[in-house]
DSSP file (Angstrom, degrees, kcal/mol; ACC not computed):
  #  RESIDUE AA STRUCTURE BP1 BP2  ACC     N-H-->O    O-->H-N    N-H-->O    O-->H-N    TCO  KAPPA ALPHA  PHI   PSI    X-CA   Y-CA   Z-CA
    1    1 A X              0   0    0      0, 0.0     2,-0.4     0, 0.0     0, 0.0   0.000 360.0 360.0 360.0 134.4   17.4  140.1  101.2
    2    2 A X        -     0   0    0      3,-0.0     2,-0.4     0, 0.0     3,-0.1  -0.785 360.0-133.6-112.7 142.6   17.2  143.9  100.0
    3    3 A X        -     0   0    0     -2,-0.4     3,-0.1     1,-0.1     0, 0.0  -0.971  28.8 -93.5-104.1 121.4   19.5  146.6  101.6
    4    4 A X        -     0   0    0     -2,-0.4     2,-0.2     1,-0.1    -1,-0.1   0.152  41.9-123.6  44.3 106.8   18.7  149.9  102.8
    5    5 A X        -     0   0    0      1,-0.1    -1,-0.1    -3,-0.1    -3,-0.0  -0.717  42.2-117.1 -81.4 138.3   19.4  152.5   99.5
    6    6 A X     >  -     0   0    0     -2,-0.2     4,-1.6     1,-0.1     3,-0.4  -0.212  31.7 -85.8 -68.7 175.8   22.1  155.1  101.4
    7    7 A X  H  > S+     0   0    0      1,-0.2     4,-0.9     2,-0.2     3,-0.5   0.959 130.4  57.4 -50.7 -46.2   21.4  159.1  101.9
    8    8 A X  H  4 S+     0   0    0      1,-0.3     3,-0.4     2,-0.2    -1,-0.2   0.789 103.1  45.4 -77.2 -22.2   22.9  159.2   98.2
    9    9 A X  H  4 S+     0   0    0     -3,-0.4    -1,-0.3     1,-0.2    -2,-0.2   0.703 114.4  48.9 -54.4 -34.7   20.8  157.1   96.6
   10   10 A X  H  < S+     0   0    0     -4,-1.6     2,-0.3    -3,-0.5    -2,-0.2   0.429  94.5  70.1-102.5  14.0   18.0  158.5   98.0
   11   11 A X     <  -     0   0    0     -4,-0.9     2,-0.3    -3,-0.4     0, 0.0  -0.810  59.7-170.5 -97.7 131.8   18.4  162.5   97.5
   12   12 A X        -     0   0    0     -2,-0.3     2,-0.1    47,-0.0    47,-0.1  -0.925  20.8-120.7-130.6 153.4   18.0  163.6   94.1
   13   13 A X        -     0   0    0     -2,-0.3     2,-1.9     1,-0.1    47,-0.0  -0.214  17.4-114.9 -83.7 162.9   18.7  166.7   93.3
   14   14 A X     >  -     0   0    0      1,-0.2     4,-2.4     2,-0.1     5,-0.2  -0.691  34.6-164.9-126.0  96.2   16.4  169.2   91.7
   15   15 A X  T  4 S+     0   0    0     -2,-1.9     4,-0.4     1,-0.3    -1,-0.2   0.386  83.8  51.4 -90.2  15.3   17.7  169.9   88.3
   16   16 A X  T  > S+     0   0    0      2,-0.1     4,-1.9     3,-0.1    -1,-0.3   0.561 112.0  58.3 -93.7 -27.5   16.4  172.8   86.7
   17   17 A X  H >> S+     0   0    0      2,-0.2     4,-1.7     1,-0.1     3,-1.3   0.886 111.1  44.9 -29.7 -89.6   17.6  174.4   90.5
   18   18 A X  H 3X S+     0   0    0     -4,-2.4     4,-2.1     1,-0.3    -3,-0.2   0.682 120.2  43.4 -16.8 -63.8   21.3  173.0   89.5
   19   19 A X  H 3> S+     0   0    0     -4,-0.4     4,-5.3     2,-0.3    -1,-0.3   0.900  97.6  66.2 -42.4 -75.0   20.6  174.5   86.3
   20   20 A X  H << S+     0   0    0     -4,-1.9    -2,-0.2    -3,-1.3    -1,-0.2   0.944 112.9  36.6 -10.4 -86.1   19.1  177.6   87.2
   21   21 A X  H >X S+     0   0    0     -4,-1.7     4,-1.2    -5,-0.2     3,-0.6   0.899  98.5  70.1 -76.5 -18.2   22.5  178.7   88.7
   22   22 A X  H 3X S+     0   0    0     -4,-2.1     4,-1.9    -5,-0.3     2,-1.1   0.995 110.0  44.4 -49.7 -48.2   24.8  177.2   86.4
   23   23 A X  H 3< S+     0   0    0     -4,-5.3    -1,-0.3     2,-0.2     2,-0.3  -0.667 111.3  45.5 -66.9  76.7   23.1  180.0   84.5
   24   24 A X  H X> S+     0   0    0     -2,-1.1     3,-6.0    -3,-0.6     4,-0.9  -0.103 114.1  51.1 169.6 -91.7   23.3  182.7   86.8
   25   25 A X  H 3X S+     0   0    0     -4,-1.2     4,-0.8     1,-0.3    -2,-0.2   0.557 112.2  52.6 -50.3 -14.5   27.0  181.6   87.5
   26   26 A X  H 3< S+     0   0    0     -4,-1.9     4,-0.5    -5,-0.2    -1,-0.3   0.683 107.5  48.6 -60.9 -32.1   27.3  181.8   83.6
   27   27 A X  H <> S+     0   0    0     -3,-6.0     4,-1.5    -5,-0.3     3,-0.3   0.918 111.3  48.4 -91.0 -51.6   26.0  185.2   83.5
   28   28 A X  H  X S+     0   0    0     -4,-0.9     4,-1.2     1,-0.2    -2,-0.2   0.718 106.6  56.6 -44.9 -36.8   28.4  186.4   86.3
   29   29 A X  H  X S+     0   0    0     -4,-0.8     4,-0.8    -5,-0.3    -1,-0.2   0.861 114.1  40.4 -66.6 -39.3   31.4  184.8   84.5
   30   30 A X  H  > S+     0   0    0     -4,-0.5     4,-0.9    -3,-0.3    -2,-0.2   0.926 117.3  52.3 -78.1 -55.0   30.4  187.1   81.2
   31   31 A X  H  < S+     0   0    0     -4,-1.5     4,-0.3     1,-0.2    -2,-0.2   0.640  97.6  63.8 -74.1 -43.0   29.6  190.0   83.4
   32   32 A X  H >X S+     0   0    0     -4,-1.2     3,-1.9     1,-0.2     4,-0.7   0.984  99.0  47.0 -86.1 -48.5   32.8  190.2   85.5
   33   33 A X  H >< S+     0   0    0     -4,-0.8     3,-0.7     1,-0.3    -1,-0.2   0.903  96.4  75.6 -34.0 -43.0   35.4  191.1   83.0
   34   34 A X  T 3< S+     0   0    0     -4,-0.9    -1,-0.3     1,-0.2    -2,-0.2   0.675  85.0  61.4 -55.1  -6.5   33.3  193.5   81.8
   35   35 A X  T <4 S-     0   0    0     -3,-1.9    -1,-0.2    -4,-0.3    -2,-0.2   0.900  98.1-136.9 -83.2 -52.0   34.1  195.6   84.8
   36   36 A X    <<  +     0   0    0     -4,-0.7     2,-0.6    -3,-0.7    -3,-0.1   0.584  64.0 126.8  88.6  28.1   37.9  195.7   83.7
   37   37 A X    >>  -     0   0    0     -5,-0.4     4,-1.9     1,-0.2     3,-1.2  -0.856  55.7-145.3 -88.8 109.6   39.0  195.2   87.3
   38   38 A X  H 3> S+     0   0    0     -2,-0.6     4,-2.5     1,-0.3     6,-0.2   0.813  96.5  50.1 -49.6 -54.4   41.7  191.9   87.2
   39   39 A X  H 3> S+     0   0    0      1,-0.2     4,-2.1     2,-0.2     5,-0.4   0.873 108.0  45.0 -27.5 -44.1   40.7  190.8   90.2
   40   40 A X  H <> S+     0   0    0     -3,-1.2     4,-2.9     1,-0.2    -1,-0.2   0.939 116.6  53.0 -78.1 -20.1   37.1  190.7   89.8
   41   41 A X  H  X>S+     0   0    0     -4,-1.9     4,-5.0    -3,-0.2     5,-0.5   0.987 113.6  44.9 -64.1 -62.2   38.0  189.0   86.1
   42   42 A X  H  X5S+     0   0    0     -4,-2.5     4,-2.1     1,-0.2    -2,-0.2   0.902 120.2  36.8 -35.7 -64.7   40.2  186.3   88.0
   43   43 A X  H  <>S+     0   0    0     -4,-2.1     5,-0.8     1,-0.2    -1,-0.2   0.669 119.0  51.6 -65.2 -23.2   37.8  185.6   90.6
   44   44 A X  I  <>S+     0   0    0     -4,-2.9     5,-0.6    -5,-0.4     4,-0.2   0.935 118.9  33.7 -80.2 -35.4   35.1  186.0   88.3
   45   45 A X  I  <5S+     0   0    0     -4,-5.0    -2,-0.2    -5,-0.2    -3,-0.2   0.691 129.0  30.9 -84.1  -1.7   36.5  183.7   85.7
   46   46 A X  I  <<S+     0   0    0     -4,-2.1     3,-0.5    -5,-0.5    -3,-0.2   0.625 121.8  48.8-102.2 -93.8   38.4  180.9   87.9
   47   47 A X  I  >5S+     0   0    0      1,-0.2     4,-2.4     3,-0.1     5,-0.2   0.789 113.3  47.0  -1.5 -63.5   36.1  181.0   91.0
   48   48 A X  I  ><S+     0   0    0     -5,-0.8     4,-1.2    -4,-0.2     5,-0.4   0.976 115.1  50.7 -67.6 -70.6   32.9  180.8   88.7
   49   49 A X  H >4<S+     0   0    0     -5,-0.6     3,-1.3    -3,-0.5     5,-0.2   0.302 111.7  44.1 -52.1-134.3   34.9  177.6   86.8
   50   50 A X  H 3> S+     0   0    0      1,-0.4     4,-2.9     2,-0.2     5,-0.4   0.147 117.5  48.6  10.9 -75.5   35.8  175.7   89.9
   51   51 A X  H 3< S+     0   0    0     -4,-2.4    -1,-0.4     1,-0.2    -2,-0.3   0.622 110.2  48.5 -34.2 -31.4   32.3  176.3   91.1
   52   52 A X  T <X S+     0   0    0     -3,-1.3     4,-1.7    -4,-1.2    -1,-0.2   0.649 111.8  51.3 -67.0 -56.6   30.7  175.3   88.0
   53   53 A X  H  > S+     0   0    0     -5,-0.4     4,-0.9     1,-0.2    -2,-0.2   0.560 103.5  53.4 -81.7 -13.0   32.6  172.4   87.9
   54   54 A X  H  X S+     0   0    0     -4,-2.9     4,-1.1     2,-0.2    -1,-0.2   0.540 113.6  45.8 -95.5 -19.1   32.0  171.1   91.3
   55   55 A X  H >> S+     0   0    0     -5,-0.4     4,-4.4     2,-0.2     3,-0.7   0.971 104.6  58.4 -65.2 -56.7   28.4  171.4   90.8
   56   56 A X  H 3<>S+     0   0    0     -4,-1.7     5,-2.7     1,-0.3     6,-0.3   0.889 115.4  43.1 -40.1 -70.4   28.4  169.8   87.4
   57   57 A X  I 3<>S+     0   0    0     -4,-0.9     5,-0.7     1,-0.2     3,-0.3   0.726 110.7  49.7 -28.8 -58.8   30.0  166.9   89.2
   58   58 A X  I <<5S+     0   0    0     -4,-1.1     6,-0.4    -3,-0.7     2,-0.4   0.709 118.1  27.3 -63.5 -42.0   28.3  166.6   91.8
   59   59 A X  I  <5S+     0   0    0     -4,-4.4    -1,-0.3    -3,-0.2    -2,-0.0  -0.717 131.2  30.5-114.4 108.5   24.5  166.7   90.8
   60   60 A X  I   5S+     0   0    0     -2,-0.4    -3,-0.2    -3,-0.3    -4,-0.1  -0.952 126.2  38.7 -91.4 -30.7   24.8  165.1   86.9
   61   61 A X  I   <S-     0   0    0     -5,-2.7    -3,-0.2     1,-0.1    -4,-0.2   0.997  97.2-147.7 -80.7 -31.8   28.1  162.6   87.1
   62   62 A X      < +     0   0    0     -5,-0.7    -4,-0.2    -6,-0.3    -3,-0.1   0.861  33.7 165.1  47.0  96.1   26.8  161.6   90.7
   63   63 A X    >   +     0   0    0     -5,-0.2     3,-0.6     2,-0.1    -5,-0.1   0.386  57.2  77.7-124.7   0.4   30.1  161.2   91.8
   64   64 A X  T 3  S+     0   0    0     -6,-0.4     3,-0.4     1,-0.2   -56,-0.1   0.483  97.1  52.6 -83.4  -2.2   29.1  161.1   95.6
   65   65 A X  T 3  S+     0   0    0      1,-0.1    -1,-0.2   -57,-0.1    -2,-0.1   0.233 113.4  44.6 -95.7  -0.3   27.9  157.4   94.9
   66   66 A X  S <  S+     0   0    0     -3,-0.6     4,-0.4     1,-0.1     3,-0.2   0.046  74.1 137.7-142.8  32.4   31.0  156.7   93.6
   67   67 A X  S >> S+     0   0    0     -3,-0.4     3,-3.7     1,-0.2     4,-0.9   0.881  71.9  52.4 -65.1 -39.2   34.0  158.2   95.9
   68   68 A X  H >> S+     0   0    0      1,-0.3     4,-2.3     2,-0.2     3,-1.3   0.880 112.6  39.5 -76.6 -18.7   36.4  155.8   96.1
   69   69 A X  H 3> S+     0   0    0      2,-0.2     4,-1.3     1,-0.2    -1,-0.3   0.305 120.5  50.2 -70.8   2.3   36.9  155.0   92.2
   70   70 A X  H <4 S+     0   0    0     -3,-3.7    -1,-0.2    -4,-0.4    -2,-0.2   0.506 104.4  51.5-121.0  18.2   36.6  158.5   91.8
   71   71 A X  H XX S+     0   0    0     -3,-1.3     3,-3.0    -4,-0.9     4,-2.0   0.903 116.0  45.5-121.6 -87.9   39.2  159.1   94.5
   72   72 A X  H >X S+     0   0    0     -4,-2.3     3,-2.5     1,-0.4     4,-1.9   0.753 108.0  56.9 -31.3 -68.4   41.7  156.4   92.4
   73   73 A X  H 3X S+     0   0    0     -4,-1.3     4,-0.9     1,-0.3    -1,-0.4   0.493 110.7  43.7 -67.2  -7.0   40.9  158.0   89.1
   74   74 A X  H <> S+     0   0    0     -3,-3.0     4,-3.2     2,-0.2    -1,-0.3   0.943 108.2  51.9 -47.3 -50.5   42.2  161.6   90.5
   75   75 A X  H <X S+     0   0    0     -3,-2.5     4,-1.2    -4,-2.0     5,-0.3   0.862 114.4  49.2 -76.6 -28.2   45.0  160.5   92.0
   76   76 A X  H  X S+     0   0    0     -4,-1.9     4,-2.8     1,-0.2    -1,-0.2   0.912 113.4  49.9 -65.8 -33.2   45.9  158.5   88.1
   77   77 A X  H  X S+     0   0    0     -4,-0.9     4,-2.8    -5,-0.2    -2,-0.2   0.947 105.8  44.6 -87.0 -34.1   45.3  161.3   86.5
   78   78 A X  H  X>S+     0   0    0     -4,-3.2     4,-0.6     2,-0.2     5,-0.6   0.901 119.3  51.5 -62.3 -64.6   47.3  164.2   88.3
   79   79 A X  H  X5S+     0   0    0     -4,-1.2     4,-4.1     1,-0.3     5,-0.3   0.801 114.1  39.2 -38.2 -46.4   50.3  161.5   88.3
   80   80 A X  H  X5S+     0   0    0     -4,-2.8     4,-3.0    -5,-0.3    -1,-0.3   0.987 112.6  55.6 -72.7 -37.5   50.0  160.9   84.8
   81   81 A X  H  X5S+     0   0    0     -4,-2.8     4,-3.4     1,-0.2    -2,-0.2   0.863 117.9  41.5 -40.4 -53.3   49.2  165.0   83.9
   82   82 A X  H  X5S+     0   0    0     -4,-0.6     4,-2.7     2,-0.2    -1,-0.2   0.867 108.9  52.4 -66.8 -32.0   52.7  165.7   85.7
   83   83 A X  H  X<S+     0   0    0     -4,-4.1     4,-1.4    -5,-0.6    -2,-0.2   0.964 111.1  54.5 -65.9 -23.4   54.5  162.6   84.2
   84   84 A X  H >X S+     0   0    0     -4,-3.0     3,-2.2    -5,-0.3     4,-1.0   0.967 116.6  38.2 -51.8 -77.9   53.1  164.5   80.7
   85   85 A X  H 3X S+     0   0    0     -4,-3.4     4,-3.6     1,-0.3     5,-0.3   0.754 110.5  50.0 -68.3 -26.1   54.7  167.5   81.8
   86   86 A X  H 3< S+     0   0    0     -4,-2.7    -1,-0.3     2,-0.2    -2,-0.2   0.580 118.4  49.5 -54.1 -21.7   58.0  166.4   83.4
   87   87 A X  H << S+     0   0    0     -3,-2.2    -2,-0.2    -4,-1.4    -3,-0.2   0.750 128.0  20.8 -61.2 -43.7   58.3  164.3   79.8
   88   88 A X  H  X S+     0   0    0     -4,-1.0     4,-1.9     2,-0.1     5,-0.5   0.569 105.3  75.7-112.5 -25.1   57.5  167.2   77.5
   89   89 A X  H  X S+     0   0    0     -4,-3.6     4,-1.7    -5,-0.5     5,-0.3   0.956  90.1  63.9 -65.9 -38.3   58.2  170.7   79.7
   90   90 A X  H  > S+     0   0    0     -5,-0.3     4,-0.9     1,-0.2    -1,-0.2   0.974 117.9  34.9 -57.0 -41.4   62.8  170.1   79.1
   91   91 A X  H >4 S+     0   0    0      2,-0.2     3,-1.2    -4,-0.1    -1,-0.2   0.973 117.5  41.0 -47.3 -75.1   61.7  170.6   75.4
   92   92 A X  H 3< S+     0   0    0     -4,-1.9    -3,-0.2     1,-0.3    -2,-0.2   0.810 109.9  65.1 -78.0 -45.7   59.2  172.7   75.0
   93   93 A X  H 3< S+     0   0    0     -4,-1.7    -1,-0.3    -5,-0.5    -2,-0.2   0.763 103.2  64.7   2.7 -67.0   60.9  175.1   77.8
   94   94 A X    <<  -     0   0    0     -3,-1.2    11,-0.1    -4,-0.9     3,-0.0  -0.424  67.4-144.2-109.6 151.8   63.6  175.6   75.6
   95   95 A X  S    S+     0   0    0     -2,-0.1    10,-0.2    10,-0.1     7,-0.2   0.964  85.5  19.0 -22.2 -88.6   65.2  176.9   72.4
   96   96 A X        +     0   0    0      5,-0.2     5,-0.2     1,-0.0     2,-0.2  -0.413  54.4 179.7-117.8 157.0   67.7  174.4   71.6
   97   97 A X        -     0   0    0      3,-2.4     3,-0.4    -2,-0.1    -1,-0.0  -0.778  53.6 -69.9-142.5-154.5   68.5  170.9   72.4
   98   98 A X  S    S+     0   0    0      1,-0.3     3,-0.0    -2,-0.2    -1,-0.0   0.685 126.6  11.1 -85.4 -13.9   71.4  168.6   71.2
   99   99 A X  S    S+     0   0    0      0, 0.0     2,-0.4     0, 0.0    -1,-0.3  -0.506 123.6  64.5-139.3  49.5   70.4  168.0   67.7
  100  100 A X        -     0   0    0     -3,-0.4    -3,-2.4     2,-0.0     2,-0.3  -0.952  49.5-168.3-167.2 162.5   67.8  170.5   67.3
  101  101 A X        -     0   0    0     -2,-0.4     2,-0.9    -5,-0.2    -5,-0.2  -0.972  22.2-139.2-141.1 140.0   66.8  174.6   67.3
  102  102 A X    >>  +     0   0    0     -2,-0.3     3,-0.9    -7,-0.2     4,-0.8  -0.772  26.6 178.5 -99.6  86.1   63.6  176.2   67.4
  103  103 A X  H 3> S+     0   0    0     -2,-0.9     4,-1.4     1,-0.2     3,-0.1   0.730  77.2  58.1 -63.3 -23.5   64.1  179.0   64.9
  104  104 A X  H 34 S+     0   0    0      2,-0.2    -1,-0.2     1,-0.1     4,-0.1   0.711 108.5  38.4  27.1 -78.2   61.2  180.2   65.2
  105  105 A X  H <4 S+     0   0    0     -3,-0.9     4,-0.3     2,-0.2    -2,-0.2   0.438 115.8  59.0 -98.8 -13.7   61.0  181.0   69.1
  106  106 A X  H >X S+     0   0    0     -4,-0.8     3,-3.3     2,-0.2     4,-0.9   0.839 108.2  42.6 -81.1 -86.0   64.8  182.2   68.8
  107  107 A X  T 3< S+     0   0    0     -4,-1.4    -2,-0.2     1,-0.3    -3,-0.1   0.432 112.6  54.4 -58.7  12.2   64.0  185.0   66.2
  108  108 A X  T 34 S+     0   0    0     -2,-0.1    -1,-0.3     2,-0.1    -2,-0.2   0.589 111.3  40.4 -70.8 -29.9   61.0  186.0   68.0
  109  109 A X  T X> S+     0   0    0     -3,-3.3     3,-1.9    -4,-0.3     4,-0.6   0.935 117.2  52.4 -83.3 -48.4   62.9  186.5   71.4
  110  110 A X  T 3< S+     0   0    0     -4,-0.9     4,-0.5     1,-0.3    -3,-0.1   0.547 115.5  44.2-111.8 -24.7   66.1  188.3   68.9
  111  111 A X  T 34 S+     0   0    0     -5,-0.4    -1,-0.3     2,-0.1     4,-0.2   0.520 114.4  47.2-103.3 -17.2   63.1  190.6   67.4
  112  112 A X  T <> S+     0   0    0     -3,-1.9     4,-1.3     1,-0.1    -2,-0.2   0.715 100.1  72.6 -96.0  -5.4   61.6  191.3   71.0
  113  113 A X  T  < S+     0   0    0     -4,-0.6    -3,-0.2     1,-0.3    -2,-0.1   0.839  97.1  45.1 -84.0 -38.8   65.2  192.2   72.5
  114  114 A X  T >4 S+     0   0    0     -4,-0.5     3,-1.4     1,-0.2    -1,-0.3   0.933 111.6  50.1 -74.5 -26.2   65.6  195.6   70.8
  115  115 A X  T 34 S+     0   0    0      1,-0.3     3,-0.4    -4,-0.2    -2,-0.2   0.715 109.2  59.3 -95.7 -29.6   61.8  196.8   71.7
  116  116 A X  T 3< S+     0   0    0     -4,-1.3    -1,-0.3     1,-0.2    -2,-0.1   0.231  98.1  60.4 -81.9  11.8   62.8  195.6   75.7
  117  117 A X    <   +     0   0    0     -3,-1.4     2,-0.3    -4,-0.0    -1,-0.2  -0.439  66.9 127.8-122.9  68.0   65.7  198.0   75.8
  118  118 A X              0   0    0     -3,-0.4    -3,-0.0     1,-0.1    -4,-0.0  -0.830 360.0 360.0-125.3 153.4   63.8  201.1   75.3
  119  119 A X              0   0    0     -2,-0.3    -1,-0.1     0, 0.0    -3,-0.0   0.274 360.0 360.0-121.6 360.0   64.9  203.6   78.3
């Protein structure tokens, strides 16, 4: 007995389209800075990424065939990206610890402290 292929199986998407605007959204990304307004830099360079990246997803990984494993592997991955940073951020945060200094990141703030008091 053969099943039915779903709506996702059976759309494929038309990739030189897909394509088409990734360049266009490429070109815009390049393009908006040039303006020197921040906003239009932000939105052009975050917006355009996000966008970019939800396509990319969408029509090559085919990740609509695949939501709930791809559903898991989010939710594993922010948890582990925050246990990364809640493990590393008390450090790297900081100077000093209990058996250690960053000299370094010390004389760099002690060399920026005279150049911040200018009246």
């Amino acid at each position: 007995m053969t099943r039915e292929p779903t709506v996702a199986e059976q759309s494929h998407p038309n990739y030189v389209k897909v394509w088409g605007v990734l360049v266009a959204l490429l070109a815009v990304s390049v393009v908006g800075p040039m303006f020197e307004i921040k906003l239009v830099t932000l939105v052009t360079a975050f917006g355009v990424a996000i966008l970019k990246a939800y396509l990319v997803a969408r029509n090559f990984m085919h990740l609509h065939i695949e939501r709930r494993y791809v559903t898991y592997l989010l939710v594993g991955m922010v948890a582990l990206m925050l246990l990364l940073f809640a493990g590393v951020a008390p450090d790297v945060m900081k100077h000093e610890g209990h058996q250690w200094k960053n000299e370094a990141a010390q004389k760099v703030v002690r060399d920026a402290a005279p150049a911040a008091k200018v009246h």
